[in-house]
C-alpha positions as CSV (number, residue, x, y, z in Angstrom):
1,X,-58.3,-8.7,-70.8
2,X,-59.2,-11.8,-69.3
3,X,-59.1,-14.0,-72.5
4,X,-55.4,-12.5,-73.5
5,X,-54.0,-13.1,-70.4
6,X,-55.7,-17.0,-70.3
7,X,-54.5,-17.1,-73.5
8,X,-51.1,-16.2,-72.9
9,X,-50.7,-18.3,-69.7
10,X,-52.1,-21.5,-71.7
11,X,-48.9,-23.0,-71.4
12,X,-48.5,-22.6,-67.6
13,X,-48.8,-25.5,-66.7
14,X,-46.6,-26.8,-69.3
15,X,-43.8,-25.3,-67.7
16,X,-44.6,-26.3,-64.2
17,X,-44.3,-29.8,-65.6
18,X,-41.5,-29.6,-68.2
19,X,-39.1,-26.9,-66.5
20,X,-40.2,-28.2,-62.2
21,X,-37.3,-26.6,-61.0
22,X,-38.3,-23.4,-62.2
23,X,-41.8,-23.2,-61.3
24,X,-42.0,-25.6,-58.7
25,X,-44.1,-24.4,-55.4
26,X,-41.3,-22.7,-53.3
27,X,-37.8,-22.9,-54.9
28,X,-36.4,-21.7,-58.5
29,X,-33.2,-21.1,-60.1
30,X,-30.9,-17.7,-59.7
31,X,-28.1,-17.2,-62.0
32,X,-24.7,-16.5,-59.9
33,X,-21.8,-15.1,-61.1
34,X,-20.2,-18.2,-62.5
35,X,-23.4,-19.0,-64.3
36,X,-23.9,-21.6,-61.7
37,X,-28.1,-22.4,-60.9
38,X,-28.8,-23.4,-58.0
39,X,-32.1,-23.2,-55.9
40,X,-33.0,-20.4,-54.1
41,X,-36.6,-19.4,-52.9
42,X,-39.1,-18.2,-55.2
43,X,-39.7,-14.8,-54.2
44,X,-36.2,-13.9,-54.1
45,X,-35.6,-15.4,-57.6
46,X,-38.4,-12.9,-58.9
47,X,-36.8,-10.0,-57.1
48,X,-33.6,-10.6,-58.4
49,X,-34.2,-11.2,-62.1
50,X,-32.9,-8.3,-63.6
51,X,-29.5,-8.7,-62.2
52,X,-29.9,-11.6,-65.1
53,X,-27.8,-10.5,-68.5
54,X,-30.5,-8.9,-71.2
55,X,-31.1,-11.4,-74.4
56,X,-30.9,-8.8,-76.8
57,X,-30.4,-9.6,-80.4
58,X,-32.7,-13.1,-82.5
59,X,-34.2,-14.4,-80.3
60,X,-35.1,-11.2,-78.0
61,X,-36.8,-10.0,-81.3
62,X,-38.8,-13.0,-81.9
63,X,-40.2,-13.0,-78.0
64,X,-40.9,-9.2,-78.7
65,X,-42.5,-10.2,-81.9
66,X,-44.4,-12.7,-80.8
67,X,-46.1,-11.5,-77.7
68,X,-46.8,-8.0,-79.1
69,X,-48.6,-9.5,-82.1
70,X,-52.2,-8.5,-82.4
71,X,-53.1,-9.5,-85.6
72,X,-54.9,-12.3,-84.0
73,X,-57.8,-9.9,-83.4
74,X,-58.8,-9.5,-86.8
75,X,-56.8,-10.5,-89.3
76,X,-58.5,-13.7,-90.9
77,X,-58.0,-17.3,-89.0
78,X,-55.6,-18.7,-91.9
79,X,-53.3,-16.1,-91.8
80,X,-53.4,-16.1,-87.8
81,X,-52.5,-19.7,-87.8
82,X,-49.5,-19.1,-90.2
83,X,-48.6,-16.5,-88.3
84,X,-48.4,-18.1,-85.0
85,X,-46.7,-20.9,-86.6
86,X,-43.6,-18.6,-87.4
87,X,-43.5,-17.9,-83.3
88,X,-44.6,-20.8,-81.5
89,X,-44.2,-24.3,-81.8
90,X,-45.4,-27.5,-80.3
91,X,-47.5,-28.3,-77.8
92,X,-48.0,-24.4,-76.9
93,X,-48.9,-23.6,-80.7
94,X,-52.1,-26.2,-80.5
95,X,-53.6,-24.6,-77.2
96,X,-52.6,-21.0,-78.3
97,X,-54.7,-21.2,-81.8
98,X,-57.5,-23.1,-80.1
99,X,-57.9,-20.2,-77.5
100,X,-57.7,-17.7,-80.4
101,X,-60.7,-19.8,-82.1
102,X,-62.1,-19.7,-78.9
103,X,-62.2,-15.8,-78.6
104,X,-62.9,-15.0,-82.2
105,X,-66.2,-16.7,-81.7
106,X,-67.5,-14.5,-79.3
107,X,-68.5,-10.4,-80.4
108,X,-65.7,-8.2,-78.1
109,X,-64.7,-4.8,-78.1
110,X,-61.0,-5.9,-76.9
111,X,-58.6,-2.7,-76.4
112,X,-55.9,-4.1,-74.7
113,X,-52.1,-4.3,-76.3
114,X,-49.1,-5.8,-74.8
115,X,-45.3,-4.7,-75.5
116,X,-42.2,-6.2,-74.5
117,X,-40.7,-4.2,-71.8
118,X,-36.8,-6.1,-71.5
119,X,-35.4,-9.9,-72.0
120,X,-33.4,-11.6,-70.2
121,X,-31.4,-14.7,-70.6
122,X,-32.1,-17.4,-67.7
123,X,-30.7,-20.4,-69.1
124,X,-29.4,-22.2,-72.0
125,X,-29.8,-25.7,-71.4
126,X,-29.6,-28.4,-74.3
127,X,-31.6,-27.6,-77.2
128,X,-33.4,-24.9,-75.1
129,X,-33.3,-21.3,-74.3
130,X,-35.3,-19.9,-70.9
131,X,-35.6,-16.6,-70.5
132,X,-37.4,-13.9,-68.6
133,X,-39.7,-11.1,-70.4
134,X,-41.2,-7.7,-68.5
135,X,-44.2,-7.9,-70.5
136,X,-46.6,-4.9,-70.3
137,X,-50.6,-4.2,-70.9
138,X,-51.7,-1.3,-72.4
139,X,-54.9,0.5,-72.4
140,X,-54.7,3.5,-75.1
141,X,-51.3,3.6,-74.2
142,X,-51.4,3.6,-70.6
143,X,-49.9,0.6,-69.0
144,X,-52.5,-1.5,-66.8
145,X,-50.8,-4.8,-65.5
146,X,-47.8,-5.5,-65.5
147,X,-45.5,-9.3,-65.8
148,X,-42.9,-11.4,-65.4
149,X,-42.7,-14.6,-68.3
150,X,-40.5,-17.5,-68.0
151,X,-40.1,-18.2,-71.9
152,X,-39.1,-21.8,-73.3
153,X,-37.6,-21.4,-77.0
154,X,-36.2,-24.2,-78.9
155,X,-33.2,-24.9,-81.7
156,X,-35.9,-23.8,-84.4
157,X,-36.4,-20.2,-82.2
158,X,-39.8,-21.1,-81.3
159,X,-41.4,-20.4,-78.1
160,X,-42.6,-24.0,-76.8
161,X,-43.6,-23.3,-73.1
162,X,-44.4,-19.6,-71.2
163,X,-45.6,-18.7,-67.9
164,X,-46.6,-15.6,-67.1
165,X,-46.4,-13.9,-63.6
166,X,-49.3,-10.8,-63.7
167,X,-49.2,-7.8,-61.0
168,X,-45.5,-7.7,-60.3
């Protein structure tokens, strides 16, 4: 469980340095009514997220396909790589594989699965799309943890940048 979740927060700081306003220690952004941002304190922001409009269509599949993949498990490394490259790009898609690498190395009897609960769209914002996934853990089917993601996909509807918030 640990390893996943490292895994999936591998690009957390990433965020905190590309997308500051965001992530930064005390403030983030709230969507208003005239799709205004502005900043507003960071424990409100993530009680107030699903007053956000739901992403649903492209690129709400790709998040879903993406972080719900577990062919990384077993599948051979070649075909995880290629795999990964069809979701992620760069520089998340470098630390991602090398923590897959990483895991594989290692004998484990991992159980856990994780399914896209809802998306939400945050921001679109130059060449970039920001949006918010309830991501769930599973455990035979039985949800364990429970997070918030800020997700960073580009033009080429890869995910470049995620942070996940565990325990909400």
């Amino acid at each position: 469980m640990d390893f996943l979740k490292t895994l999936i927060i591998a690009g957390s700081m990433l965020i905190y340095l590309s997308f500051a306003p965001i992530t930064a220690e005390h403030f983030t952004l709230s969507c208003q009514s005239n799709n205004h941002y502005e900043h507003r304190d960071h424990e409100t922001w993530w009680e107030e997220y699903h007053k956000l409009p739901k992403e649903r269509g492209a690129l709400a599949d790709r998040v879903t396909q993406a972080l719900e993949y577990s062919g990384w498990l077993n599948e051979p490394l070649e075909n995880v790589v290629i795999k990964l490259e069809e979701f992620y790009g760069e520089p998340l898609l470098s630390e991602i594989i090398k923590s897959v690498s990483e895991f594989r190395e290692n004998p484990t009897d991992w159980h856990y699965s994780y399914k896209v609960d809802n998306v939400y769209l945050l921001q679109k914002h130059g060449e970039k799309t920001y949006l918010i996934v309830e991501v769930l853990e599973l455990l035979n089917d039985e949800t364990i943890d429970k997070a918030l993601a800020i997700i960073i996909i580009n033009n080429d509807a890869k995910i470049i940048d995620q942070d996940f918030r565990w325990g909400y």
